[in-house]
Wavefront OBJ file of the C-alpha trace (Angstrom):
o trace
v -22.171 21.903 8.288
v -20.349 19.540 5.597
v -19.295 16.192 7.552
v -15.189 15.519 7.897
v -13.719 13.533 4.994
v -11.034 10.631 4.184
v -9.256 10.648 1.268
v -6.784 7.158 1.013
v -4.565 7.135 -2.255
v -2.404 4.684 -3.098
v 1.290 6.291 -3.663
v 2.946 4.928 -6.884
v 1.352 5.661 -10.070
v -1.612 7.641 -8.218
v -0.024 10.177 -5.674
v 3.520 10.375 -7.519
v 3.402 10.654 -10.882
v 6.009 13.099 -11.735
v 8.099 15.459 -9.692
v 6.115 18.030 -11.118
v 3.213 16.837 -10.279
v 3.654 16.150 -7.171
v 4.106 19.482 -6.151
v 1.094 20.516 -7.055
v -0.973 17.851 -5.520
v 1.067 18.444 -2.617
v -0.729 21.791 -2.474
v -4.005 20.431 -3.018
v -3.885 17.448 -0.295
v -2.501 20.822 2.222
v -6.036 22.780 1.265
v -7.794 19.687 1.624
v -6.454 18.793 5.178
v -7.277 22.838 6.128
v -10.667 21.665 5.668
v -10.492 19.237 8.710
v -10.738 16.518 6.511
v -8.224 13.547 6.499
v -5.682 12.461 4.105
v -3.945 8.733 3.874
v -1.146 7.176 2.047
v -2.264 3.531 1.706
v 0.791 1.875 -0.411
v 2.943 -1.568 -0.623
v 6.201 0.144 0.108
v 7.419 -0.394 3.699
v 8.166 2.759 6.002
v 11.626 2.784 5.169
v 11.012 3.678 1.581
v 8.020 5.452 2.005
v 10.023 7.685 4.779
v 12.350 8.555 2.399
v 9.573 9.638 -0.038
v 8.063 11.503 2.532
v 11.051 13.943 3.646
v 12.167 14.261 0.039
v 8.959 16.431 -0.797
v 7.606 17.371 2.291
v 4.453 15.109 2.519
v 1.216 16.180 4.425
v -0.530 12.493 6.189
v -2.850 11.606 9.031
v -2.243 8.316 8.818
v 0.019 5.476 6.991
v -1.108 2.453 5.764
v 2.076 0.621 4.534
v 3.348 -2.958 3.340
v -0.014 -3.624 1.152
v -2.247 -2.753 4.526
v -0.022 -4.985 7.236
v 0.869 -2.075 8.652
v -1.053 0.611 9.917
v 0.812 4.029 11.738
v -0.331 7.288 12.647
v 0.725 10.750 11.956
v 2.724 10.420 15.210
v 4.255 7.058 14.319
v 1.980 4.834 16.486
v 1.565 1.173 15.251
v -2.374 1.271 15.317
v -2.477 -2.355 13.750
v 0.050 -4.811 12.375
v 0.106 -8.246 11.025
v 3.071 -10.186 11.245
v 3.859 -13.331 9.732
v 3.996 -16.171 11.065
v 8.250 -17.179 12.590
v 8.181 -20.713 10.954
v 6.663 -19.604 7.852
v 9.019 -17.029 7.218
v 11.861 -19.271 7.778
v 9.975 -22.022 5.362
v 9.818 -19.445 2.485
v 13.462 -18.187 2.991
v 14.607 -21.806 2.775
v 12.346 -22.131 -0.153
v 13.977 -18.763 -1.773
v 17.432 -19.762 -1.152
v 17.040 -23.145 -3.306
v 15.775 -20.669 -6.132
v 16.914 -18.019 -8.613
v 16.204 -15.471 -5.475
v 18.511 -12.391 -6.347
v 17.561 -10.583 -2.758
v 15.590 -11.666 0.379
v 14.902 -8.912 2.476
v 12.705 -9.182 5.555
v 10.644 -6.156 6.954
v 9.606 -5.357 10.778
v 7.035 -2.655 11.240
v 10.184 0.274 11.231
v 13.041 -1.547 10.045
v 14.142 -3.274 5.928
v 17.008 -5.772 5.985
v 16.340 -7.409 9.962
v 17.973 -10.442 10.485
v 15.570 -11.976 12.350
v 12.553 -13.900 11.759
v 10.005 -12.619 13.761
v 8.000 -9.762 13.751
v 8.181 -9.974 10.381
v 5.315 -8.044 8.460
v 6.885 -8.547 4.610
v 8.940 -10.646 2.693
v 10.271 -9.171 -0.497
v 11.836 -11.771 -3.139
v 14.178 -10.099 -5.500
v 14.509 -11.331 -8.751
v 15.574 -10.192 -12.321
v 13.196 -12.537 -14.065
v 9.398 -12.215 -14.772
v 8.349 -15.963 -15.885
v 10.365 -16.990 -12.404
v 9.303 -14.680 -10.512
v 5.668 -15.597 -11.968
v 6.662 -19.378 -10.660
v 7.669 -18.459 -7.390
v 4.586 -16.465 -6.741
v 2.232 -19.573 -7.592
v 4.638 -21.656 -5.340
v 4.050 -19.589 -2.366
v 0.366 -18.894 -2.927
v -0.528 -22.660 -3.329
v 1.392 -24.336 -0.289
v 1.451 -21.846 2.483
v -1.647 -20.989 3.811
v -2.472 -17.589 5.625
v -0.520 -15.611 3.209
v -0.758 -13.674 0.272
v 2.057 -12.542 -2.419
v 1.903 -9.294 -4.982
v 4.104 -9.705 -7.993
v 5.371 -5.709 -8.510
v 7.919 -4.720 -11.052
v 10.544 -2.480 -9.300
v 12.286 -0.844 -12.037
v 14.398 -4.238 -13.923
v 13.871 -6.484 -10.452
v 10.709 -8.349 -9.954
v 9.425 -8.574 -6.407
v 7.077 -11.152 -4.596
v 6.007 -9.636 -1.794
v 4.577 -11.507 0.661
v 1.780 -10.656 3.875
v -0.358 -11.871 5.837
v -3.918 -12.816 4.686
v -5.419 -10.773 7.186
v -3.508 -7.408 5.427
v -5.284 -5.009 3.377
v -5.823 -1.513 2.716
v -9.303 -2.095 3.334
v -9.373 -3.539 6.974
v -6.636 -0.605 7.758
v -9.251 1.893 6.473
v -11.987 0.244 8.707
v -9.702 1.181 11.586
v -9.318 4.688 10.814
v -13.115 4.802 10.151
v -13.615 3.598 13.873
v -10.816 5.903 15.412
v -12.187 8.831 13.246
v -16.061 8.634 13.590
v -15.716 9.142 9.729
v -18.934 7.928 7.788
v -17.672 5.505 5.113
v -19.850 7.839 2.218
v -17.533 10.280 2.955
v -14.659 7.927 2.601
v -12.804 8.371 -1.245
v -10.383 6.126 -2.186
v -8.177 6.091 -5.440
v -5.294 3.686 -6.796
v -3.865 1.952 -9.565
v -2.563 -1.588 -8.644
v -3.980 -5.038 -7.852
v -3.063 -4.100 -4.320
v -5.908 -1.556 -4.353
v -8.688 -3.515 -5.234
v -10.128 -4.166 -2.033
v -10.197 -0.616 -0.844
v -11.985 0.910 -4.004
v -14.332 -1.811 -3.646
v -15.567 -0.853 -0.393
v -14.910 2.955 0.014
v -15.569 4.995 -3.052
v -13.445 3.894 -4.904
v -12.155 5.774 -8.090
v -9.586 5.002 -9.892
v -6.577 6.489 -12.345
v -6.554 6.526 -15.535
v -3.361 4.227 -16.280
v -4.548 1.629 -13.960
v -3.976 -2.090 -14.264
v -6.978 -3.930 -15.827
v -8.070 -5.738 -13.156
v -9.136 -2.044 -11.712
v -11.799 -1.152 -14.800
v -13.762 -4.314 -14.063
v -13.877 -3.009 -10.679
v -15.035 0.698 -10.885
v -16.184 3.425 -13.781
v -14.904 5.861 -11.900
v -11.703 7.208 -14.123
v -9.828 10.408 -13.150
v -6.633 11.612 -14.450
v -4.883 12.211 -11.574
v -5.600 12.809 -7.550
v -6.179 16.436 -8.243
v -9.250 15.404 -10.791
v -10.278 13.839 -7.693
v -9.890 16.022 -5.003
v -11.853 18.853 -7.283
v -14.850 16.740 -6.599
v -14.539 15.992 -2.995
v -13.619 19.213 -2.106
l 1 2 3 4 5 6 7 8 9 10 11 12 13 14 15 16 17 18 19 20 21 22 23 24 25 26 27 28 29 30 31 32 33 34 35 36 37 38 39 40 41 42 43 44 45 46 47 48 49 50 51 52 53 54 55 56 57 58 59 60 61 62 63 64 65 66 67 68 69 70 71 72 73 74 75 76 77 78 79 80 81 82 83 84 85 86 87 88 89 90 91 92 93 94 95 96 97 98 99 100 101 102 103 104 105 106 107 108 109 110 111 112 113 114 115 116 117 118 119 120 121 122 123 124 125 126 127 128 129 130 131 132 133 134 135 136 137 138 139 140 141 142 143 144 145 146 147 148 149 150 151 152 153 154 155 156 157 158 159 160 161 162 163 164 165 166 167 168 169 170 171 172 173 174 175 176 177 178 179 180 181 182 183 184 185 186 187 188 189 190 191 192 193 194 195 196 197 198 199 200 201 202 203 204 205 206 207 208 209 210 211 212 213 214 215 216 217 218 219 220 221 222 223 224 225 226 227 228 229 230 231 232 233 234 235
């Protein structure tokens, strides 16, 4: 009797690609799921924006792992894990921002983008429309707070720095679903293309696409196309 599988994919870049493609993979992660095996977004974007995603084409999940792995939801919406930021921290870095070339501050609660509030918070995005300060700004952050992280990600001509708590990841969120799933972690696949995914194709089999950054081909040979090169395999 084959053993139940997890499949985690990161969503831009890996999972989207194309609206054509995506159809088709959409297919392919359905057939997959049939199988009684498990399927996971695992992705920086926040719920809000990976909602919309999701009831644009229809998306198939077990479980969400959102906001660069502080958040972690299930099919049913139930916050499994979350790691917030710390209140006075996330006021320090807004004051911080607002003495800066900071096009955008936007503050994100497990469900909600744009709160107004300071707590609860699981990610700070930093808007700007320059990479060299947005670069700075990074380096600022990561080198006087402590229990944080940042991502620098290019959002079409904005820069963001996106910042979490050090305890986030995709891979910790993954060792949760492991637990809740009584999934053995050989028959856990993973496959992404960003910084942000590092951790998880470390751990879980990781694979990863074939435009990936280059700190991914240091980290593993494995080199598909596309999700459905993947799946093809696993299946």
């Amino acid at each position: 009797m084959d053993l139940k599988k997890l499949l985690v994919s990161d969503y831009d870049g890996t999972f989207y690609i194309s609206d054509l493609d995506i159809k088709k993979t959409i297919g392919n992660i359905n057939n997959f799921r049939k199988l009684n095996n498990l399927f996971v977004i695992a992705t920086g974007r926040s719920y809000v924006d990976l909602k919309e995603k999701i009831d644009k084409y229809k998306i198939p999940y077990d479980y969400l792992i959102l906001n660069h792995g502080a958040l972690l939801l299930s099919k049913e919406l139930t916050i499994i894990k979350s790691f917030s930021l710390e209140e006075k921290q996330v006021k320090s870095i807004i004051n911080y921002a607002n003495k800066k070339d900071v096009s955008d501050i936007i503050l994100i609660d497990n469900f909600r983008k744009n709160v107004n509030t300071a707590s609860h918070i699981v990610k700070i995005m930093l808007k700007l429309y320059n990479f060299n300060e947005a670069r700075e700004i990074k380096s600022y952050i990561d080198s006087n707070y402590t229990n944080i992280k940042s991502y620098l990600v290019c959002e079409d001509k904005d820069y963001l720095v996106e910042v979490i708590s050090i305890k986030a990841s995709k891979s910790t969120m993954i060792k949760e679903i492991i637990k809740i799933e009584d999934i053995k972690t050989t028959n856990t696949y993973t496959i992404g293309d960003g910084v942000n995914d590092i951790d998880m194709i470390k751990k879980y089999n990781g694979y990863r696409v074939k435009n990936s950054c280059e700190e991914l081909v240091s980290v593993t040979n494995k080199c598909v196309d596309n999700i459905n090169e993947l799946l093809e395999e696993i299946i």
